[in-house]
N, C-alpha and C positions, 0 to 999 in steps of 0.2 A: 407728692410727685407721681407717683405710684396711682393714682386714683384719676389725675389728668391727663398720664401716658392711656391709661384704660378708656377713661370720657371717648379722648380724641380717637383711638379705634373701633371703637365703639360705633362714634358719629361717622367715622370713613366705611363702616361694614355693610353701615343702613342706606350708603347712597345707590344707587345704579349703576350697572355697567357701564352705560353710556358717560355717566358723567365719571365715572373712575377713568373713562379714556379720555375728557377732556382736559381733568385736570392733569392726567399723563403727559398730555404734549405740550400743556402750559409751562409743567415743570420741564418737560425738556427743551425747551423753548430758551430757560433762562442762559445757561451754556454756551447758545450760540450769540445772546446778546451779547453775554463777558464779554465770549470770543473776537466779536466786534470789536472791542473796546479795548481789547488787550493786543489785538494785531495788530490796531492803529498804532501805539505805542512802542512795540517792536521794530515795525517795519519804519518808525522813526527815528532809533535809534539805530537801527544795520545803518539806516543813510547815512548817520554821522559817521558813522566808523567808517563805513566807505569811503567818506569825504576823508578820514583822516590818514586811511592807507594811501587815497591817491595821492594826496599830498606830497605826503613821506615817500611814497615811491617815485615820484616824478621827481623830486628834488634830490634823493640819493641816487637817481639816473644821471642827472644835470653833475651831481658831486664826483660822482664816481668820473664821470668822461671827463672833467676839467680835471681830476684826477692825475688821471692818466695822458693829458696834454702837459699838464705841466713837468711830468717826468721829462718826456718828450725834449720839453724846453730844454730842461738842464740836462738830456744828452747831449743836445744838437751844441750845444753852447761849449757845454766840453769838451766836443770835438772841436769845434772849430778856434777857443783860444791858443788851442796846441797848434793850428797851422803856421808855418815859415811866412807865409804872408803876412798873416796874421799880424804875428810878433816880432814883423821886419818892418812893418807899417809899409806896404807898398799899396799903395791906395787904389792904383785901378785892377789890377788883380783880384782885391777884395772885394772892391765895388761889385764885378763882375760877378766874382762868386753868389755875396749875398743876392744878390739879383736873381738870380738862376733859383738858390736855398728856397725864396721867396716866393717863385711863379708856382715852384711844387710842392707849397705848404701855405693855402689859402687862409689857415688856422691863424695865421701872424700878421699882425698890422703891418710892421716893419722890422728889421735887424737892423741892428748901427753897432760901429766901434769907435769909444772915446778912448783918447789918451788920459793921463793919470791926470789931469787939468777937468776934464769934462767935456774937451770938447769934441765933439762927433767928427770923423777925418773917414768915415766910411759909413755907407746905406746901402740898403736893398732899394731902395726908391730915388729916384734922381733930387740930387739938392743942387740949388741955386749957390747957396753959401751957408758956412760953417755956423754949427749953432752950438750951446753948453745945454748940458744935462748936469751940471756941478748942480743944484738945486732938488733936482729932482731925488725921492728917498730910493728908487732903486741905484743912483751913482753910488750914494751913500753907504745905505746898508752894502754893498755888494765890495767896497770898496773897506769897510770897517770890519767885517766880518770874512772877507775873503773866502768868498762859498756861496754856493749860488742863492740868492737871495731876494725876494719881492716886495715891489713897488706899491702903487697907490694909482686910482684913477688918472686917467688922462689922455685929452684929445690929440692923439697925432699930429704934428706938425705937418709930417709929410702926407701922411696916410689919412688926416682928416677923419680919423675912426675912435669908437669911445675904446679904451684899453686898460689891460695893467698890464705892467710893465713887469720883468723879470731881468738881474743882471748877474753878471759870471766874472770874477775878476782875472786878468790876462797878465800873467806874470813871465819873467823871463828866466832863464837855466839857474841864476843865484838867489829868484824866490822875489825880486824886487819886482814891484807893482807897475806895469806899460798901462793900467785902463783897465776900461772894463768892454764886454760883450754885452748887449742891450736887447730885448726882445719881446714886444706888445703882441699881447693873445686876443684878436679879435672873438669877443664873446657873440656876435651878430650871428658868425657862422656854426657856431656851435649850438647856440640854444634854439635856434629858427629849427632845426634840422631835428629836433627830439621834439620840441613843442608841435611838430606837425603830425606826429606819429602818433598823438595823444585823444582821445576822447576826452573831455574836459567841462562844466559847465561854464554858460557864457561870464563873462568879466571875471573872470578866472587869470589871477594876476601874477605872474612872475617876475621876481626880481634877483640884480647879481646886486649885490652891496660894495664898496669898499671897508676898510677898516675905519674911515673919517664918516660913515653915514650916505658917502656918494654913489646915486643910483649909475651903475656902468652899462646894464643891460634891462631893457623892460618891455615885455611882448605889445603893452598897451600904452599907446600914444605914446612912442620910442622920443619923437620930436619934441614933446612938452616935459618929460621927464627924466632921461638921461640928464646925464651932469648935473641936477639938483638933487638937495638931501632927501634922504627918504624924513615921511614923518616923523619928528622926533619922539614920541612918546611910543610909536611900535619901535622903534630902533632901541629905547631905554629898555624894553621888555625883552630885547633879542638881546643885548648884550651886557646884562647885570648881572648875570653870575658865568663870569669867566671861564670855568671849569666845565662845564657844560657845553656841548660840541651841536647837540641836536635838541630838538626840541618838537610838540604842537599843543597848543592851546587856540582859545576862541579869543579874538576881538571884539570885546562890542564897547569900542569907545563910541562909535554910531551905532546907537540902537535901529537905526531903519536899515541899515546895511551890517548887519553882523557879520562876521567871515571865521574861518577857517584858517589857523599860521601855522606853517610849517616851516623849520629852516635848518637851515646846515652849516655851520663852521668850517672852515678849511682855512689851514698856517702850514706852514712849511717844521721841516723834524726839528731843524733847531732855533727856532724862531718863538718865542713863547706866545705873542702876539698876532690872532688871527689878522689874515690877508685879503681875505672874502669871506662876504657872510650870500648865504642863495637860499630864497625866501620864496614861499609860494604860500598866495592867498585867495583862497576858493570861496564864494559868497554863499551865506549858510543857507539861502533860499532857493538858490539853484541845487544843492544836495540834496532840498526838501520838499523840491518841485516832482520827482516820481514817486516818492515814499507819500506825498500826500492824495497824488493819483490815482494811486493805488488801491490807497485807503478808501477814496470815492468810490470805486470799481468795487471792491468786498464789500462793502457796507450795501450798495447795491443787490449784490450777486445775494450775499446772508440774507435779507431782508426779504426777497423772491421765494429763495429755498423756506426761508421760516413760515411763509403763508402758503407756500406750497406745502411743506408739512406738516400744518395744523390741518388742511384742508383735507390732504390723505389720511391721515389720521381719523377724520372724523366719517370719511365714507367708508374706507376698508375697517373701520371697528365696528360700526353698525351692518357691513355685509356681513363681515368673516366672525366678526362676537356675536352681538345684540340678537341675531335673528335665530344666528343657532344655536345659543341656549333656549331662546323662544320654544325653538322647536322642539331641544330637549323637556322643557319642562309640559307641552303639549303630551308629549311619547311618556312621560313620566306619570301624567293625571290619567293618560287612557289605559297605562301597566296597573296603574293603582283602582283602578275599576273594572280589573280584571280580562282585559283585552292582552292575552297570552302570548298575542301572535307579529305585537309591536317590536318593529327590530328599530334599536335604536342607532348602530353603524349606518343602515342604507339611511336612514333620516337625517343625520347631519352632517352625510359627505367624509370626504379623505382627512388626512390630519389627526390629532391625537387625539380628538373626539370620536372621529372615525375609527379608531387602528380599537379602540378600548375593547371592544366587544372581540377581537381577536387573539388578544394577548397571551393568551394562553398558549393556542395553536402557533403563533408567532415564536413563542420561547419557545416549545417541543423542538418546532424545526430547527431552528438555529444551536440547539444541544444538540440534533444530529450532525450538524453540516460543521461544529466546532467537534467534534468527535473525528471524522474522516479528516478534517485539517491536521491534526494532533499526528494522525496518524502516515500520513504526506509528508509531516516536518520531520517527522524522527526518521524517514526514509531518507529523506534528501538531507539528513543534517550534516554527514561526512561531509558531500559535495560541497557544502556552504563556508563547511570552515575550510576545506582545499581552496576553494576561492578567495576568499577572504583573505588567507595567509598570502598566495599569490600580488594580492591586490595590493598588500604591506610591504611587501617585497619591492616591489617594484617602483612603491611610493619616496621605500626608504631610498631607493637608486636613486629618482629624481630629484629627491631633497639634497642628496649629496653632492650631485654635479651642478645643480645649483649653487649649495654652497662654495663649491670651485671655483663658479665664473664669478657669484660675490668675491672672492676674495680674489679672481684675476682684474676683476673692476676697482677695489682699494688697491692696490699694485699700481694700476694706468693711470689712477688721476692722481698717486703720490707721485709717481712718477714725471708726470706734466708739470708740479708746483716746483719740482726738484729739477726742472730742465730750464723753466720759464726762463730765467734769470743767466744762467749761459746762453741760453739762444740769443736773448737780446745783446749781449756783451760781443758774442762774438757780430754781429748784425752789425754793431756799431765798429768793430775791427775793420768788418768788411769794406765800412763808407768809408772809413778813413783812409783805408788804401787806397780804393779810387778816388779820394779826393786830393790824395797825394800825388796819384799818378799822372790828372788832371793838370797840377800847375807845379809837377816838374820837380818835385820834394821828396820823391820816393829816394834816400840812398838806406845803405846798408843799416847804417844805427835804427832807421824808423820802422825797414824791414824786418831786424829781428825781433824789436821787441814788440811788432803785432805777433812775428809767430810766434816769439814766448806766450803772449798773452791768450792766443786762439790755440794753445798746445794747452794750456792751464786748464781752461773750459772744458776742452774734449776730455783730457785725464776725469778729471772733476766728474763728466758726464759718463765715462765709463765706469770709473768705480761707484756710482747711483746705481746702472745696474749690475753689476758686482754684487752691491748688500740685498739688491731685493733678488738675484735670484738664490743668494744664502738664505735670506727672509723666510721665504717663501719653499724652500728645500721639504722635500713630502719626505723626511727620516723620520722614522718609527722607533729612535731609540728612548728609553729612560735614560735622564741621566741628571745626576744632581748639578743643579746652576744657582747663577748668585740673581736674585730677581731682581736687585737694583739693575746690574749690568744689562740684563733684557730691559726693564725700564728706560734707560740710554739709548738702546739700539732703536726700542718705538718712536723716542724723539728724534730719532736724527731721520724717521719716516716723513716725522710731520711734521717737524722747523719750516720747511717753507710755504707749507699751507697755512701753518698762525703767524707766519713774517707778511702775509700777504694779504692779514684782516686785522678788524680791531680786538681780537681775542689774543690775551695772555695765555701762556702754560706754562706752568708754575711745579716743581718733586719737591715736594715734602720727604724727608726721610730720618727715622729716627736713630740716633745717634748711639751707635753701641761699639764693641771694640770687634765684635766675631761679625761678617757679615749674614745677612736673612738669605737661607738658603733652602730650596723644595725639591723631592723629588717627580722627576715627570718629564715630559714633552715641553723643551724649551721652542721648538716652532709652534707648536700649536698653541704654549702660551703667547708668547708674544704675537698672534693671529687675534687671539680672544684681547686681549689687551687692547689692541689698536683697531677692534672693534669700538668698544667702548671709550675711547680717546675720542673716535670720527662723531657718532651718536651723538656725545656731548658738544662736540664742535657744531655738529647742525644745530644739537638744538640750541645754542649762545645764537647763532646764526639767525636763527628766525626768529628771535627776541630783537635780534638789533635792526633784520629786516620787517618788525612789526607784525609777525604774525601770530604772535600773544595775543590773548583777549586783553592780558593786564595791562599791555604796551596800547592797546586802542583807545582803551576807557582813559588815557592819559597818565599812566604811571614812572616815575621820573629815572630817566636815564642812567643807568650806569652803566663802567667799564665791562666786556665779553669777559670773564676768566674760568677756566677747567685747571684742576688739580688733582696733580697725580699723588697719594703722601703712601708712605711706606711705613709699616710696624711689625713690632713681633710681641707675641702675649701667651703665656700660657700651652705654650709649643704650638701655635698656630701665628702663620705669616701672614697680615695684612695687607690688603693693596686696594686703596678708595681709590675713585674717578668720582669728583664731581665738579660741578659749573652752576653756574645762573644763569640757566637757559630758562627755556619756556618749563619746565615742568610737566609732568607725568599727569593728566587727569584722572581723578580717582576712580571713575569707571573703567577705564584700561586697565588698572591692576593687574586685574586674574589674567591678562591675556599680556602683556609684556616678551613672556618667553615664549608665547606658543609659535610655530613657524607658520612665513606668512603672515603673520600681522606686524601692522606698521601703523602709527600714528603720523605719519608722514605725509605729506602733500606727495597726490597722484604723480608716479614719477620718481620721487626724492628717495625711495626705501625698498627694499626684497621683502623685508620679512624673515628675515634668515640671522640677522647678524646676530640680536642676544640670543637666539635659540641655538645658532650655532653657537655660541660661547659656551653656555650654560652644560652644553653637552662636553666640550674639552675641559671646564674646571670640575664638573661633579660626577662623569664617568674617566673621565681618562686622566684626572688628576687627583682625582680623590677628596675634593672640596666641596666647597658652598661658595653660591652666590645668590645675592638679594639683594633689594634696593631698598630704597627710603625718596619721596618728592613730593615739594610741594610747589609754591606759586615761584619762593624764590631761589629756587631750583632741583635739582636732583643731584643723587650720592648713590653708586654703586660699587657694592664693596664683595668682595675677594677674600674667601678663608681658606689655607690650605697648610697641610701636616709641616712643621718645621723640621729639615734635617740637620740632625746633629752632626756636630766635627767628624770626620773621621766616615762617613758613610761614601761608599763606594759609585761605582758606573756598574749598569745591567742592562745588556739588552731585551728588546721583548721578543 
């Protein structure tokens, strides 16, 4: 081996300049071929993934807003079985009403009221004569179940529109069953209205499903496809494993048309049986129609650049090499023949053939001129650290009142998730009064018990901020606390931010008879705590929102969950945060706590929250904190001194 490493430099020593620079550029030539080869490949795969976010994003758009219509439904619906009309059956009153409900809620085919028989005795849309909905599964269920409950496809009688249907059952003061309240969600106006906001490629298919297979909404050829079943063998693949809510995989039961699935489940909380499935099918060659564009344009451009750069290569090596060792070894034969007076600097020009014949003088000067530097810095060195200190000072200020408006920012949007839900409660108080007022049912009993119910909200809404401005209270005292009970106070932060996604939150706590208790700053713990609650919520969040790499390559669904568990070991108090979010990439490590960094999408993050933590558990509490994360999720954990029985309160 030894004697062939040798051959081979041996035979590369004997060649010429010239040809050491050709084979230079050959070899760096290959590189850019890879690169070629290895771009095309890449920027084949971004496209799929592309195609896979779009998918999933335009369909959890479509989910989310049907979402949030069907709540809609079962307020309006609950309002309205409670009216005196209503459940006095006085038919043109009702009539009128829904009519009115109907012009300013385009969202609905139509509303009806059957009696306990099925048959319809009231519409938003004028009927000729009486018709039964006994048949249909929204009487049914709605009627079986007594709770608001959902239908199955179906054409409008009146309204001629494709729908599902949604019913409320209308009971009277001793609980016996008058019927039901009836109400078709026109999905035409809903998905036209998002599907037009989209960039998308073309035959890029959208569909609402029912629970039997029937298409109820389709952007393409609406006329030939509504009311028929979808294909059966995609519909077997959307709905074989029940358990499973969301999904995307590839089609290629046609190999000439492979596509893109994406879908979403939606059933009602107590329904165990999905009610609509919404399916988006993007065709894999429209994903793969700029990614391979693309590829033509690079392969182009490399191709250019690589003969452009064999080409410079071979002239700028024979200018700037080949001729001027020429010359040196000319300047070399006429030194060797005793020609004293050969300078070999002026002969080969600037550069480090140039500079050789200076080097000396070159070094002399530069030991002076680093000499007077030496002597300049140690002058001006006070001045340097007076600044510098200054400069820390002042950093450390603005790191701080940042940290403030972070945590006046976790405040306002817990605060928002902790109002949502009386706002709308009381919103629906409001319509009820004027709708009472409207047809002449306002007395006293319906009056007080809106205001009980709109006095319940606002109590409710002031003691929210009651706890966060205790929360949030800037006390500098020490004092010994029970960490579960903080624990408690953090959840009752953020109950209605995980009531309002599909993320669980789950306390572990280890069962002992003394509780775990620390000394220190209980605001500033429970700050740092419900830091690391929010962090782990985002990142469940963008796991479910797909912005995993492991959720794009197609890695299968599970349920959001973060957990809080609690222990004591060794006279040290435990306190883990983890979830199955996206995970900590292992290059981020070292920077986690530095302030200012964020892994977060532009927007989503400070930078501040574990550096601010990290500073309240291991200077101001006396602790440690570290993590541990991989793909299927992250764990950050919490050590700090346990106090024993009997330890007192101290100010600082």
């Amino acid at each position: 081996m030894k004697r062939a490493i040798a051959a081979i430099r041996t035979w590369l020593f004997s060649l010429s300049l010239r040809t050491h620079l050709l084979l230079l550029a050959l070899i760096l030539s290959l590189p850019a071929l890879a690169l070629i080869l290895h771009s095309g490949a890449v920027q084949r795969k971004d496209a799929i993934r592309k195609g896979n976010r779009d998918a999933r994003r335009m369909v959890t758009l479509i989910a989310n807003e049907q979402y949030n219509r069907t709540g809609n439904a079962e307020q309006l619906l609950s309002v309205l079985a409670q009216l005196p009309d209503i459940r006095n059956r006085k038919v043109a009153a009702s009539n009128d009403l829904l009519e009115k409900i109907l012009k300013k809620n385009p969202q609905f085919g139509n509303i009806v009221v059957t009696d306990q028989e099925g048959t319809v005795w009231a519409s938003g849309l004028p009927m000729k004569e009486p018709f039964s909905l006994k048949e249909r599964r929204t009487f049914h269920n709605a009627m079986q179940n007594r709770e608001f409950s959902s239908g199955e496809y179906v054409l409008g009688r009146l309204s001629v529109k494709h729908t599902i249907g949604f019913g409320y059952p209308i009971e009277d003061a001793d609980g016996k069953l008058l019927g039901i309240m009836a109400a078709n969600l026109d999905f035409e106006h809903l998905v036209s209205r998002l599907l037009n906001n989209t960039e998308l490629p073309k035959r890029s298919l959208f569909s609402i499903v029912d629970r039997n297979g029937t298409i109820v909404f389709s952007n393409q050829e609406p006329d030939k496809y509504v009311g028929t079943l979808m294909k059966p063998g995609l519909f077997r693949q959307i709905t074989r494993n029940p358990d499973k809510d969301r999904d995307t995989f590839f089609d290629e039961a046609d190999p000439h048309d492979r596509r893109i699935i994406s879908y979403r489940v939606l059933r009602l909380a107590h329904e165990p049986a999905p009610y609509l499935y919404i399916c988006a099918s993007i065709p894999l060659d429209g994903v793969m129609r700029k990614a391979r564009q693309a590829e033509l344009v690079n392969i182009g451009l490399l191709a250019t650049l690589l003969l452009t750069t064999f080409a410079l290569t071979v002239v700028i090596g024979n200018l700037c090499f080949v001729q001027r060792v020429k010359r040196l070894q000319e300047a070399s034969g006429r030194l060797a023949e005793g020609d004293l007076q050969v300078r070999v600097a002026d002969l080969v020009g600037g550069g480090e053939l140039g500079s050789l014949g200076h080097a000396f003088d070159e070094m002399a000067r530069k030991l002076a001129s680093r000499e007077q530097e030496l002597h300049e810095l140690n002058q001006n060195l006070k001045k340097r650290v007076t600044e510098e200190t200054e400069r820390r000072i002042s950093h450390e200020r603005l790191l701080a009142r940042h940290i403030r408006l972070a945590a006046m920012g976790e405040m306002i949007g817990a605060i928002a998730h902790q109002w949502r839900q009386p706002l709308v409660t009381l919103g629906a108080t409001i319509q009820s009064l004027r709708m009472a007022g409207e047809h002449g049912c306002l007395d006293d009993s319906f009056l007080k018990k809106a205001e009980s119910d709109a006095q319940k909200q606002l109590y409710y809404m002031s003691d929210t901020i009651e706890d966060f401005r205790n929360f949030f209270s800037p006390e500098k005292v020490i004092e010994v606390f029970d960490v579960l009970e903080k624990i408690g106070e953090v959840l009752q932060l953020v109950t209605a931010q995980f009531a309002n996604s599909n993320v669980t939150l789950e306390v572990v706590a280890q069962a002992r008879k003394e509780r775990l208790k620390v000394r220190g700053y209980q605001n500033e713990f429970k700050q740092a705590l419900l830091n690391l609650v929010s962090n782990a919520f985002d990142a469940v969040m963008e796991r479910i929102g797909g912005a995993c790499e492991q959720r794009a390559a197609g890695s299968v669904a599970i349920p959001g969950r973060v957990v809080i568990s609690l222990s004591g070991t060794d006279g040290y108090v435990q306190v883990e945060v983890g979830d199955n979010g996206c995970g900590i990439p292992a290059e981020y490590a070292d920077k986690v706590f530095d302030p200012y960094f964020t892994s977060k999408q532009e927007g989503n993050g400070t930078g501040i929250g574990l550096y601010m933590s990290r500073l309240i558990i291991e200077e101001s509490m006396g602790g440690r904190i570290s993590f541990s994360s991989s793909a299927e999720g992250t764990l950050f954990r919490i050590e700090m001194p346990e106090e024993m029985a009997g330890a007192g309160k101290t100010d600082d």
